[in-house]
N, C-alpha and C positions, 0 to 999 in steps of 0.2 A: 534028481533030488525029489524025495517024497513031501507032499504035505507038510508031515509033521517036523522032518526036518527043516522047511522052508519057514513052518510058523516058529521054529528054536531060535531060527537066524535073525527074525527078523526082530524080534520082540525081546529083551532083557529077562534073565529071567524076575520072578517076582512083581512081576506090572500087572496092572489091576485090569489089563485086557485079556492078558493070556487066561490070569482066572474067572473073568466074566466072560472066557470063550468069545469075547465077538470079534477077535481076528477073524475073518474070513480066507482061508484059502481057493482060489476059484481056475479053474482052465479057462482061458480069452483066447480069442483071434485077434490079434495085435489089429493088423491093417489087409487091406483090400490089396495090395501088391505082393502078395503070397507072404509076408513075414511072421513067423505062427510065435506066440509067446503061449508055453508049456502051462505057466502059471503064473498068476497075478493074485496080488493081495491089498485087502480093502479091511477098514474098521464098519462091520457094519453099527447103522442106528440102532440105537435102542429100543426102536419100536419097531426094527426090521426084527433085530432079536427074537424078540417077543411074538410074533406073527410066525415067526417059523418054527418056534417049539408051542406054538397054539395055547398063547397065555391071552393074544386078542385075537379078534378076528381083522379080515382086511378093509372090512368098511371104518373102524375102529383106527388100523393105521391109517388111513386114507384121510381120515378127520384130521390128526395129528399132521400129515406131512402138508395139508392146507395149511393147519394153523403156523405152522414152522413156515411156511412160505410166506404168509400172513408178518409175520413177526420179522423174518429177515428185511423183507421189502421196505414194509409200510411201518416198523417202529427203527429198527437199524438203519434203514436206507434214511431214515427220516433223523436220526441223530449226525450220520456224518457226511453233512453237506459241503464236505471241500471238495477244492476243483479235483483230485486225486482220485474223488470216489466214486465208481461207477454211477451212484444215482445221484450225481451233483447233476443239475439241470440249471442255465444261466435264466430261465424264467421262473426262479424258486422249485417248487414239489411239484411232481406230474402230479396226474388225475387217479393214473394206477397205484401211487404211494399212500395216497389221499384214502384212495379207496381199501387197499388191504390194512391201513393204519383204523378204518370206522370199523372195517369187519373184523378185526384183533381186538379193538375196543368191547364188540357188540358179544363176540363170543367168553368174554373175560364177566362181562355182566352177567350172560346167560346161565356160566359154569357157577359163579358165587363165587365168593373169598373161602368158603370154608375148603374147597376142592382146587382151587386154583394155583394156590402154591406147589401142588405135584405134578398137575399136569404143567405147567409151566416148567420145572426144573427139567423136567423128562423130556418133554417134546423140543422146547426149543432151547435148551443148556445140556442134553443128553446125558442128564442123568441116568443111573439105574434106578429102579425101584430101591431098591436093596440099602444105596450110596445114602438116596432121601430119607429112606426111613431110619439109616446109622445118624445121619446129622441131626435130625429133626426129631428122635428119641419115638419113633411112632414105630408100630408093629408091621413088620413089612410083608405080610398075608394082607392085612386088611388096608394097607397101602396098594396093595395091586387090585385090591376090588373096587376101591375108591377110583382110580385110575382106569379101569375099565368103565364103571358107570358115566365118568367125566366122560372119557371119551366117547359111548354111548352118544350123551347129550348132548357132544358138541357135535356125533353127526347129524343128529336130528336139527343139532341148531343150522348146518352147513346144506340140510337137504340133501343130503347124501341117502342113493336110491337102499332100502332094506332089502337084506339078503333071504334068501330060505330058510 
């Protein structure tokens, strides 16, 4: 089975991955007991996207997949504390929730309200550029530049080391 036929099977047509192309088709090695799988298929992120047609750079993703860590842990883990959910703790909130919940908060300050609502839909609701700027009535050129400066400033806010 070729790629292309593998991406027809899997996806409907008309779905808004096939034409945002982020099916991924990839070759894997299943497991370590010789069992080889030909081909595997993944949605890539939308900032993975973007990093591989060089719309950001990788320090740029690297900020984003923080702050999505940031966000899953420390605001998500921190809304669903039943016993059910991996970050239920019977001593309330660990220290690690505590702590990605201040640096979610801390980078949400840094970015401003006026940038925040794109990087936020993008990075941790994975959105496209494209999806936000259709909803939101904004120009989606200058949505990706907006998007790239945020992300910029939230490496600088993460400390994340500058490239060449």
């Amino acid at each position: 089975m070729t790629a292309k036929a593998l991406r027809r099977s899997l996806m409907p047509s008309g779905s808004c991955l096939v034409g945002d192309s982020r099916l991924m088709v990839e070759a894997r090695v299943a497991a370590p007991g010789g069992l080889v799988a030909t081909y595997g298929a993944r949605v890539q992120s939308v900032l993975e996207h973007q990093l591989l047609r060089g719309r950001i750079t990788a320090r740029q993703k690297e900020a984003g997949d923080q702050l999505y860590s940031c966000w899953a842990f420390g605001v998500e883990g921190v809304r669903q504390p039943a016993k059910g959910c991996s970050a239920w703790s019977p001593a309330g909130f660990r220290d690690g929730q505590l702590d990605a919940l201040q640096l979610y908060r801390g980078a949400q300050k840094h970015i401003g309200l006026a940038r925040w609502p794109l990087l936020f839909h993008v990075v941790c609701l994975d959105w496209s550029v494209h999806r936000f700027s259709n909803e939101m009535g904004r120009n989606r050129d200058g949505s990706q530049e907006v998007l790239r400066t945020a992300l910029d400033d939230l490496a600088d806010y993460l400390r994340l080391p500058k490239g060449d």
